[in-house]
C-alpha positions as CSV (number, residue, x, y, z in Angstrom):
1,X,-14.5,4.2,21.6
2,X,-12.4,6.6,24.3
3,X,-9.6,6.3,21.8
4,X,-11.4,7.6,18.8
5,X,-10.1,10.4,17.2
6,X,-7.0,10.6,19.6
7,X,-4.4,9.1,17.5
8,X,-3.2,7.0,20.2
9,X,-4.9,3.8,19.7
10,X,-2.2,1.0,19.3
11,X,-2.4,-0.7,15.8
12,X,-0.2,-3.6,15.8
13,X,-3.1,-6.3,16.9
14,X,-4.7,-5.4,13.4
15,X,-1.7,-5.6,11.6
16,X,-0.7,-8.5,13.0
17,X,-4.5,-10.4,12.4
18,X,-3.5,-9.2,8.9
19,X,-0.4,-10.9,8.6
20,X,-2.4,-14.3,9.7
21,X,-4.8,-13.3,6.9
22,X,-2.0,-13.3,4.5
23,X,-0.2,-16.6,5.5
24,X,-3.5,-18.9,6.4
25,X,-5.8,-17.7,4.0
26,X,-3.9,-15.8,1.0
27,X,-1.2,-18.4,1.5
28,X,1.5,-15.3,0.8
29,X,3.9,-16.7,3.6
30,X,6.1,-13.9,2.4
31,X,4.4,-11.4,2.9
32,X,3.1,-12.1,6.3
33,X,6.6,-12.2,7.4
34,X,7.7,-9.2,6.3
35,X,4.5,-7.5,8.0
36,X,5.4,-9.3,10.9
37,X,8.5,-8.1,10.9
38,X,7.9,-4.4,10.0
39,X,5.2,-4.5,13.1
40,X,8.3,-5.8,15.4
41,X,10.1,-3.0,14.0
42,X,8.1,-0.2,14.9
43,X,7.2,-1.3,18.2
44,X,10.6,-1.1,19.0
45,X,11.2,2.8,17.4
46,X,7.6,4.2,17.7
47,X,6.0,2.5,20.6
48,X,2.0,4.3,21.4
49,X,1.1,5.3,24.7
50,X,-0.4,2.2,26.1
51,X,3.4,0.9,25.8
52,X,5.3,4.0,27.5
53,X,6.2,5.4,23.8
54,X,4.4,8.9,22.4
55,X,3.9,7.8,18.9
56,X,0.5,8.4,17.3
57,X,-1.4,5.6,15.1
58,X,-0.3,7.7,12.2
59,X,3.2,7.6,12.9
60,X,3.1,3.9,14.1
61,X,1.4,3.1,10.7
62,X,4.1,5.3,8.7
63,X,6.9,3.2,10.5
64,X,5.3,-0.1,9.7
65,X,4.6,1.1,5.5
66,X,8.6,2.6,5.7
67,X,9.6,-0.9,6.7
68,X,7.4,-2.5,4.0
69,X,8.4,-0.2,1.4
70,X,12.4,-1.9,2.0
71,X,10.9,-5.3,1.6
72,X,11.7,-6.7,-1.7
73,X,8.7,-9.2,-1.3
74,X,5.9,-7.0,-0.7
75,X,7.1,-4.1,-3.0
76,X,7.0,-6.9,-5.7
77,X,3.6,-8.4,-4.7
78,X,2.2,-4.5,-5.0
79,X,3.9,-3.9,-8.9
């Protein structure tokens, strides 16, 4: 609740329950991957606060979808 409406909460635990979400219970292995990979990604290039980074949890989130948005898998499962 301190984080709320800062922009600074750290969103990659969600994504990354998401991904398991995919693989385990969607069984879309694919996908899951290449979440899990665009998560990796923008820790690396936009890491929040709590990891020494300024990105916000918009621009976290807008790294991760970029990422996505390159990933033949998922822009298939979305058309």
């Amino acid at each position: 609740p301190d984080l709320a409406g800062t922009g600074s909460a750290n969103p990659a635990a969600m994504l990354r329950s998401l991904a398991l979400l995919l693989e385990h219970a969607l069984q879309r292995a694919e996908l899951a991957g290449a979440l899990v990979e665009a998560v990796e990604a923008a820790l690396v290039s936009h890491p929040t606060p709590d990891l020494g980074g300024n990105a916000t949890t918009d621009s976290f989130g807008d790294a991760v979808l970029a990422s996505l948005a390159k990933e033949e898998a998922w822009t298939t499962a979305l058309s």
